[in-house]
C-alpha positions, -999 to 999 in steps of 0.1 A, spaced: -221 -233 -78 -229 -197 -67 -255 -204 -46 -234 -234 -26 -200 -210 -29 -192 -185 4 -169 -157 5 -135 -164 19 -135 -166 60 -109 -145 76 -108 -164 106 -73 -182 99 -57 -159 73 -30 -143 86 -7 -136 54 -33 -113 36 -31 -74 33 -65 -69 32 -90 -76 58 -128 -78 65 -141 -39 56 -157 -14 80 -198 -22 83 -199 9 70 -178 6 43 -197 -27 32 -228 -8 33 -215 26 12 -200 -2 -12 -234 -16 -23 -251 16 -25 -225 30 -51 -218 -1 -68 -236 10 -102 -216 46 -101 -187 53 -123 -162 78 -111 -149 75 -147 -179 96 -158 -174 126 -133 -197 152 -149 -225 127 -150 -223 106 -118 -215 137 -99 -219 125 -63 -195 98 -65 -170 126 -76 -176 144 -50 -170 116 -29 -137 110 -46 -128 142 -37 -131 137 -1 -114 103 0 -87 121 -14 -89 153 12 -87 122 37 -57 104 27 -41 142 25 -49 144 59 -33 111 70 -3 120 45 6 154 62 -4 172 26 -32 205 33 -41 207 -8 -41 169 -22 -46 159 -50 -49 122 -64 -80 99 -68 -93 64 -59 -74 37 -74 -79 -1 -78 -46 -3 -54 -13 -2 -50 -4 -17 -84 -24 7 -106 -12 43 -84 26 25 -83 24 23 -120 6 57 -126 34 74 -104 62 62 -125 42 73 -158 38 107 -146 80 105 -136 86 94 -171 61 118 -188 77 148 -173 111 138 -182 133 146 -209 151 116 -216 150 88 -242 160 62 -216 144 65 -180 154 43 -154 137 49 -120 158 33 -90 143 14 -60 158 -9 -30 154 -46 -39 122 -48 -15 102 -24 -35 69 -39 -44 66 -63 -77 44 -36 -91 74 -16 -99 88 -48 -123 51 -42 -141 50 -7 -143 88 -8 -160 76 -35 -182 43 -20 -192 62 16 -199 91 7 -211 114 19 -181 146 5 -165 142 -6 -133 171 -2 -109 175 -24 -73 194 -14 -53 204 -37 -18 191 -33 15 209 -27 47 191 -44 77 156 -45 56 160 -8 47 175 10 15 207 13 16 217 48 5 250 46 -6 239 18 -32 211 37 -43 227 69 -48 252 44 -71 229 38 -95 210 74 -102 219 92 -134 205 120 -154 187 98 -168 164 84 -136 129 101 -138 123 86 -102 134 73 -69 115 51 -51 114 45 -13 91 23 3 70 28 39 59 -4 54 75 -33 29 55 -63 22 79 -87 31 89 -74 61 70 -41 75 101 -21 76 104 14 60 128 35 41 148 64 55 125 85 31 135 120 37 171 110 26 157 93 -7 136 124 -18 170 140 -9 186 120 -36 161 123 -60 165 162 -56 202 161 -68 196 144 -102 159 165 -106 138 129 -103 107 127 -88 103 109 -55 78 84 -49 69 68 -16 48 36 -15 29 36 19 -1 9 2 0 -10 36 20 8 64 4 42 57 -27 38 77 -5 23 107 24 49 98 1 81 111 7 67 151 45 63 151 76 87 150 85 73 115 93 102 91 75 89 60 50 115 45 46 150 27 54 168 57 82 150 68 100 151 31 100 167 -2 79 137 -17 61 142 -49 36 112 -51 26 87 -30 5 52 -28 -18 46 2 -46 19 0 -75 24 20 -86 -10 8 -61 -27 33 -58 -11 69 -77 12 59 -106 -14 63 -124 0 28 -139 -26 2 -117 -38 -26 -105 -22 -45 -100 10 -30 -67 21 -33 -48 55 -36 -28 76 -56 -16 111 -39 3 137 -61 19 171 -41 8 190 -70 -20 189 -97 -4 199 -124 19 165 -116 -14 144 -125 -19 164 -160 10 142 -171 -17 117 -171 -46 134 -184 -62 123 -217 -96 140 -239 -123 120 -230 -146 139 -260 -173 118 -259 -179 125 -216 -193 152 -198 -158 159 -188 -132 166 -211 -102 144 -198 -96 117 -178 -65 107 -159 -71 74 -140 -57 42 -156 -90 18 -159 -113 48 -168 -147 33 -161 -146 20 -122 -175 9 -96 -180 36 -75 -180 11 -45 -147 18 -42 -147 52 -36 -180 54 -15 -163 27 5 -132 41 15 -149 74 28 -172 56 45 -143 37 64 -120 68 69 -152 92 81 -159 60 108 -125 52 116 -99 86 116 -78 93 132 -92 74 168 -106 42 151 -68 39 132 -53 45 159 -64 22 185 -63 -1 155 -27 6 157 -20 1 188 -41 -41 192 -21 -48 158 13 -37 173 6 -53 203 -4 -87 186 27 -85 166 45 -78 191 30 -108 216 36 -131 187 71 -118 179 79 -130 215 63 -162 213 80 -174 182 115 -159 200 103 -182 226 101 -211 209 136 -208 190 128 -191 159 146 -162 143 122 -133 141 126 -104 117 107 -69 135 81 -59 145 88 -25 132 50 -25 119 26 -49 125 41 -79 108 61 -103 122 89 -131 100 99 -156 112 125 -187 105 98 -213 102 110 -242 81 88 -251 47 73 -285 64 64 -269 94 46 -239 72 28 -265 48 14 -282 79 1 -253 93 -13 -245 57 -31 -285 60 -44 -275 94 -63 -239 73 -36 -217 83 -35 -189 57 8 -184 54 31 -172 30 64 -171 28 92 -141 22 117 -141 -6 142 -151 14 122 -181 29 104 -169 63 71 -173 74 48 -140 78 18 -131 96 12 -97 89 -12 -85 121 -44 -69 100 -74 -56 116 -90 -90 116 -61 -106 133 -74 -115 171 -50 -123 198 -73 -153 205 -66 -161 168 -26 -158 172 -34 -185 201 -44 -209 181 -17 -210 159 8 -210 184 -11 -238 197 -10 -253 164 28 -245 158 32 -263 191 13 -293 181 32 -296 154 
């Protein structure tokens, strides 16, 4: 089977977050694959390297002293953040609060740590404020605003949530796992230097254009991430704070690799072909009849109906759908304008 099998081809998928990695991100991948960051004091280059992935994603999150490390990806540092909120906090009955788009992860990380998790409704794809600051208490641990949503690409008015978080002493938490790397070329106010934001998720593993899994957890302050730290006696170091302890280093290795290749010039033209491509498509589908939700980011809804999507899907189209029923094509790195072509040429033909 293995020998017959080939890796997914990116040429028609269109839904997915992550995308084909750097060449030179490929490459670092394979040469660290047998490190373990887990083992810091023995597999000391790949620390290192960990180090400057995270001195990296500081720079593209407006935060001079960074601290954080490689992650498997948006799940894991979503999950971690809200453990460090609820370690810090005194309170036998945490509830962390979040608009209704916030990433699934969230429903995990409540499950797996035994925290309430709050929706609140949005207000033209964005938090809605006034319902969020409903449903903090002394009793929320953290507040949870989101910078490029899945669904949609929109992002929360994020200075005004770590505002709210302020008044009842909660951490805030920003999940940039997808729009970060896109965020750094727009007037969006969305990172550590736009807001008082404690931690934050960014995942070089999707625009980034890192190997999976790459992702990225960000903390304002070490002494945030010592709410995660356990004794590791048996290691070279003496704690560990990560979540799956032993990791490839591919990861890691990877995402440096991508970030010393690509930032900020490479991201930023990057940027600017994705915008434009969501953008082009956003017209064509307006075009054509179809209600279209943004672009704000590069990703682009749209009104499709469910026959017309599973067609597409029967003619290798790689869709999804939104909550709420629309088609998405979210414009990543390996999205072409030729390839946009063809589907529209296929949405025609249909």
């Amino acid at each position: 089977m293995l020998q017959r099998a080939e890796p997914q081809d990116f040429e028609r998928v269109l839904s997915s977050m992550c995308t084909v990695p750097h060449p030179s991100a490929r490459e670092a991948a394979e040469r660290f694959l047998a490190t373990n960051p887990g083992d810091p004091g023995t597999y000391e280059t790949i620390a290192d390297l960990e180090r400057e992935a995270v001195d990296y994603l500081g720079d593209i999150t407006g935060l001079s002293d960074p601290a954080g490390y490689v992650a498997s990806g948006g799940t894991e540092a979503n999950l971690q953040a809200i453990r460090i909120a609820r370690n810090r906090a005194d309170t036998d009955d945490p509830n962390i609060v979040a608009p209704v788009h916030a990433h699934f992860s969230f429903t995990k990380a409540a499950d797996v740590l035994g925290v309430e998790l709050r929706t609140a409704p949005a207000t033209d794809y964005r938090a809605n404020m006034e319902a969020m600051g409903e449903l903090v208490d002394e009793d929320t641990v953290c507040v949870v605003g989101v910078a490029g949503s899945t669904e949609y690409g929109y992002v929360d008015p994020i200075p005004a949530i770590a505002d709210l978080a302020e008044t009842v002493d909660a951490l805030c938490h920003v999940d940039a796992a997808w729009g970060g790397f896109y965020l750094s070329f727009t007037d969006h106010d969305w990172h550590f230097g736009h807001a008082n934001i404690d931690t934050m998720t960014i995942d070089p593993h999707k625009v980034g254009q890192a190997a999976v899994p790459a992702g990225g957890l960000l903390a304002r302050d070490r002494s945030l991430l010592d709410q995660l730290a356990v004794e590791t006696p048996y290691l070279e170091s003496t704690d560990q704070l990560t979540l799956t302890g032993t990791r490839s280093g591919a990861g890691v290795a990877s995402a440096v690799a991508a970030m010393e290749s690509l930032w900020p010039a490479g991201y930023e033209q990057q940027y600017e072909t994705s915008m434009a491509n969501a953008d082009w498509l956003a017209d064509q589908l307006s075009a054509r009849g179809h209600d279209v939700v943004g672009p704000e980011l590069p990703l682009v809804a749209a009104d499709l109906s469910m026959p017309m999507t599973d067609e597409l899907r029967d003619r290798g189209w790689r869709v999804s759908k939104t909550g709420a029923g629309e088609m998405r094509v979210v414009c990543m790195p390996h999205v072409t304008r030729s390839m946009l072509r063809s589907f529209v040429a296929d949405l025609d033909w249909y």
